[in-house]
N, C-alpha and C positions, 0 to 999 in steps of 0.2 A: 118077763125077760130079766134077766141078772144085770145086774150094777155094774157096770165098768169098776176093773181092779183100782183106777187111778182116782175116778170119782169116791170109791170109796174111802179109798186110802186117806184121802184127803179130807171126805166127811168124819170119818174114824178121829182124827187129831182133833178137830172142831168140838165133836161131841162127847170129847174125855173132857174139854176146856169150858164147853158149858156144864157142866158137871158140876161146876164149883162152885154154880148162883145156887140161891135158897131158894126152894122150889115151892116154899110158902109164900115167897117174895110175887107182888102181882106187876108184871110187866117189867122185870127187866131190862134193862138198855144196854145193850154192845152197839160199840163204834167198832167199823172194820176199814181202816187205815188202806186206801184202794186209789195208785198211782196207774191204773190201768193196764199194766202189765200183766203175763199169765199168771203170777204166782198169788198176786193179788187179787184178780179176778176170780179166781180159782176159791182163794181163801173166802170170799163176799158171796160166793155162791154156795158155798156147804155153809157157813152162818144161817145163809137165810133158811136153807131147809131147814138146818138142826136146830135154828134158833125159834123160827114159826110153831114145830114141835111141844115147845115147852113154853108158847104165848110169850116170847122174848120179842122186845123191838129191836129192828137192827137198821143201823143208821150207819150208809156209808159216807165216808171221807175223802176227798181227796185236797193234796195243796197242792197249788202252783207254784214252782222256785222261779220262771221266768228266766230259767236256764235257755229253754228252748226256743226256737222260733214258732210263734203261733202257739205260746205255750197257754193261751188265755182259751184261745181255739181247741186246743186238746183237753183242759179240763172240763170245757161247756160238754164234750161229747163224752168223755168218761163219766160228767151226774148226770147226763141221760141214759147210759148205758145202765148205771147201779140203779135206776127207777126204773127201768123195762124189766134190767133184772128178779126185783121183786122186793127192794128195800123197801122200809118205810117212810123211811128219811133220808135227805142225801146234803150234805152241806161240801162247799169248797171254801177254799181261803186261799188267799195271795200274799207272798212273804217275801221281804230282799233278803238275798244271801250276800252279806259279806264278808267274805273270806279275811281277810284281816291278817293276812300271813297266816291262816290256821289250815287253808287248804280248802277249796271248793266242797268236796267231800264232807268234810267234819263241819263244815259252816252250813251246808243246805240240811243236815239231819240235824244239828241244833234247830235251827228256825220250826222242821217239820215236829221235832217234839215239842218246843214252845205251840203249837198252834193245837199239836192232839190234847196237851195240857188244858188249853183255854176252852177244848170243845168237851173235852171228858167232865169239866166244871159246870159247863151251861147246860151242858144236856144230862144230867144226874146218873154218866155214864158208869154201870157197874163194873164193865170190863172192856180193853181195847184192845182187840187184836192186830196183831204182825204178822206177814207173809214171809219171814224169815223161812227158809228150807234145808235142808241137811246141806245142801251145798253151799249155802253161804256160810252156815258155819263150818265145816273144812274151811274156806275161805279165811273167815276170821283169825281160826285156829294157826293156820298156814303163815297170814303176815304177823301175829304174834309172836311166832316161833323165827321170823328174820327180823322184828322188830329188840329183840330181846329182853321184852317185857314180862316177863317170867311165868308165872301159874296160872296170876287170874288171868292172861290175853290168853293163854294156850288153854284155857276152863272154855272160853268161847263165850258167846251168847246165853244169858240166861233165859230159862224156858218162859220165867214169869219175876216181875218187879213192879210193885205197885200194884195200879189199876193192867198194866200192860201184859198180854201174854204173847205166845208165839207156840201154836197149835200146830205148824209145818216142819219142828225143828226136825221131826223125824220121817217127812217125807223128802225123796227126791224132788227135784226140779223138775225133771222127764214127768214125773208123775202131775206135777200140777200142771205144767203143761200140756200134756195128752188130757188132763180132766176138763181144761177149758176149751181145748179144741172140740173133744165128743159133747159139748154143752154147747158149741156155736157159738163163742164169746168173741168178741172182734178185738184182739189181743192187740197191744200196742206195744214194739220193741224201742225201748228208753236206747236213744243213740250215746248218749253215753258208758252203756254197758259193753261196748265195742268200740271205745275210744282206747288206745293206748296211751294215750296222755297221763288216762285214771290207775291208781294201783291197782286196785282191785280187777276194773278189765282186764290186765296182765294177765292176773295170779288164772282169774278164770277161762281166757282164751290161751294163754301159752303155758303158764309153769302146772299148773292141774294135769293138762292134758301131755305135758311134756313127762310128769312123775308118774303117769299110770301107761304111756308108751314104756318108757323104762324099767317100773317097779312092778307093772303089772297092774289089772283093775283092783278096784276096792280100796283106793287111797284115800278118798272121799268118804268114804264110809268109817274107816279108821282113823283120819283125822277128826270126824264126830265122834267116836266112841272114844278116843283118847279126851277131848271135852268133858265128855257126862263125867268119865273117873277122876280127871282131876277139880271138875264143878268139887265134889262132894269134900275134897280134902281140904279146897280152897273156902268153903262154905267153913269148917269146923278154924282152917287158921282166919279167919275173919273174924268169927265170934270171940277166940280168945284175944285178936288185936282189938278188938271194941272194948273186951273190958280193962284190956291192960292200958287202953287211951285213958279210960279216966279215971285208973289208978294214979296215970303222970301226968297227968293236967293241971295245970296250977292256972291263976289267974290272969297272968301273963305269960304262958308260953307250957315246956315242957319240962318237967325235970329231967337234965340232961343226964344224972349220974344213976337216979331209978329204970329211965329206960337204957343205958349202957347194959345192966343189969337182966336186961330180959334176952331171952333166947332171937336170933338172930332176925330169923324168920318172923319174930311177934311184933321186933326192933322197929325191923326195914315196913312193917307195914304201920304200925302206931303213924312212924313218918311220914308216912305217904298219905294217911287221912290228916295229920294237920297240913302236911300242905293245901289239900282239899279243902278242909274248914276256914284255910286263908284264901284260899280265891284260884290257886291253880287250876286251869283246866284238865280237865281227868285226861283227855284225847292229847296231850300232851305231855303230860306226866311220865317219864319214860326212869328208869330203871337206872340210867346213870345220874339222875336229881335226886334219888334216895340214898344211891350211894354218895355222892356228895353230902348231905344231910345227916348220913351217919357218922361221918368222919367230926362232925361236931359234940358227937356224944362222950361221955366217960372223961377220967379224972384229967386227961390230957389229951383236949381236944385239939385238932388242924385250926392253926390261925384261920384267920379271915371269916369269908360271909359265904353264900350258897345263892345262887342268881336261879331262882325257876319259874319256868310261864306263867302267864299272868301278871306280869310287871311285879313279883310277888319277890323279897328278900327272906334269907334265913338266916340270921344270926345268931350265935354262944356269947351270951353275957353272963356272968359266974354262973351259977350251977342252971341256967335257964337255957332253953332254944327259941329263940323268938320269932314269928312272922310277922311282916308288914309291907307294907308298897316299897318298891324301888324308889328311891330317891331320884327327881328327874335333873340330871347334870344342867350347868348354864342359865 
């Protein structure tokens, strides 16, 4: 009997991904990051086959943000579900999410990568997979381009960082979903994903579906394809802003009048990684805190100082830029 097109689709992505352990290596370890949802379920289920294949352990994951009601109750059934499934190992964790004025959002996947960090350490994980899917990056794609965060947010999701990949970027949603269904997997729909409270709910129940009634299908498709081409330009302006960062680095800050001097594009991001290397939050970091920051460069700089997240200051002291904590008033 032939392979369902969706299961395959989906095995297909998995097993470009294991592709990349050493096949001299004895017993491999992938973590597969599994919130119980289809895309994730879907993702833990081609691991295991494509991963058993090649004598890989696969250990699934799941964390609890204690978002939900009974959320202690849903993970106990999601590590039974990844042990019927056919893992080998199945671990949970529990984590507080505190927002902190950053946004529920961006404070429950902080916490969730601190926790895959701690398990990718304990368990000599070689590689952790993502159930990212082409539709979440449209997504991504989508609120960087009303965010106006410029190349890298509109570059999207990267395929692979680190230990991390994301084997689904180029499948549909539909598709992992219809793989978990023809697999019999008791799919669990996260109520937050149809909260309009959340951005991202919006962008996927009304502005998606509202630019493909008007523009036509395939917006989703071509907001992922507009990603991969601008990844590649944003991948090449990145390397020359790493080495132009420490061409102007000095030991207190940046030289302000060396990087005036670099092409704009090199400027605006030198900037953006020292604010980084001081303590800004990246999920934060928006696009008018660089322009501000630039305005401190060259032989005549804008009085005053630059205020960005993370209680973080930017100051022009003669020819220097400097970071350091905000000063707390009183």
């Amino acid at each position: 009997m032939s392979l369902h097109p969706s299961i395959a689709a989906v095995r297909g992505g998995v097993r470009r991904v294991l592709a990349e352990l050493d096949p001299a290596a004895q017993h491999s370890t992938v973590l597969v990051a599994c919130s119980g949802g289809a895309d994730s379920l879907a993702l833990l289920s081609a691991a295991i086959f494509e991963g058993h294949k090649i004598d890989a352990r696969v250990i699934g994951v799941t964390v609890d943000h204690g978002l939900q009601p009974d959320s202690a109750g849903h993970a106990e059934r999601v590590v039974a579900q990844m042990a019927r499934m056919g893992a080998d190992e199945t671990a949970s964790a529990t984590v507080r999410v505190d927002a902190g004025g950053r946004g529920t959002e961006a404070a429950a996947r902080e916490a969730r990568y601190a926790v895959l960090e701690q398990m990718t350490e304990h368990f000599g994980a070689d590689l952790v997979l993502l159930g990212h899917t082409r539709d979440d990056q449209a997504e991504t794609v989508l609120l960087g381009l009303t965010r106006g965060s410029g190349a890298r947010s509109l570059a999207g999701m990267r395929p692979g960082f680190d230990a991390y990949r994301r084997p689904l970027l180029d499948v549909s949603r539909d598709d992992t979903l219809t793989a978990a269904q023809v697999e019999g997997l008791d799919i669990w729909e996260d109520p937050h994903n149809a909260d309009p409270a959340f951005t991202r709910s919006r962008v996927r129940h009304v502005v998606l579906p509202m630019l493909e009634r008007e523009l036509g299908p395939g917006v989703r498709d071509a907001l992922a394809r507009t990603a991969d081409a601008l990844r590649e330009d944003a991948a090449l302006l990145d390397d020359l802003a790493n080495a132009a960062y420490d061409e102007v680095s000095t030991d207190t800050g940046l030289d302000a009048i060396a990087l005036a001097a670099q092409p704009v594009a090199i400027a605006h991001r030198v900037l953006r990684l020292a604010a980084l290397e001081a303590g800004a939050p990246a999920a934060e970091l928006f696009r008018v805190h660089v322009l501000g920051l630039a305005a401190l460069l060259g032989p005549q700089p804008r009085p005053g100082q630059v205020q960005l997240p993370g209680r973080i200051t930017a100051v022009r002291e003669e020819d220097q830029v400097r970071f350091g904590p905000t000063a707390v008033s009183g």
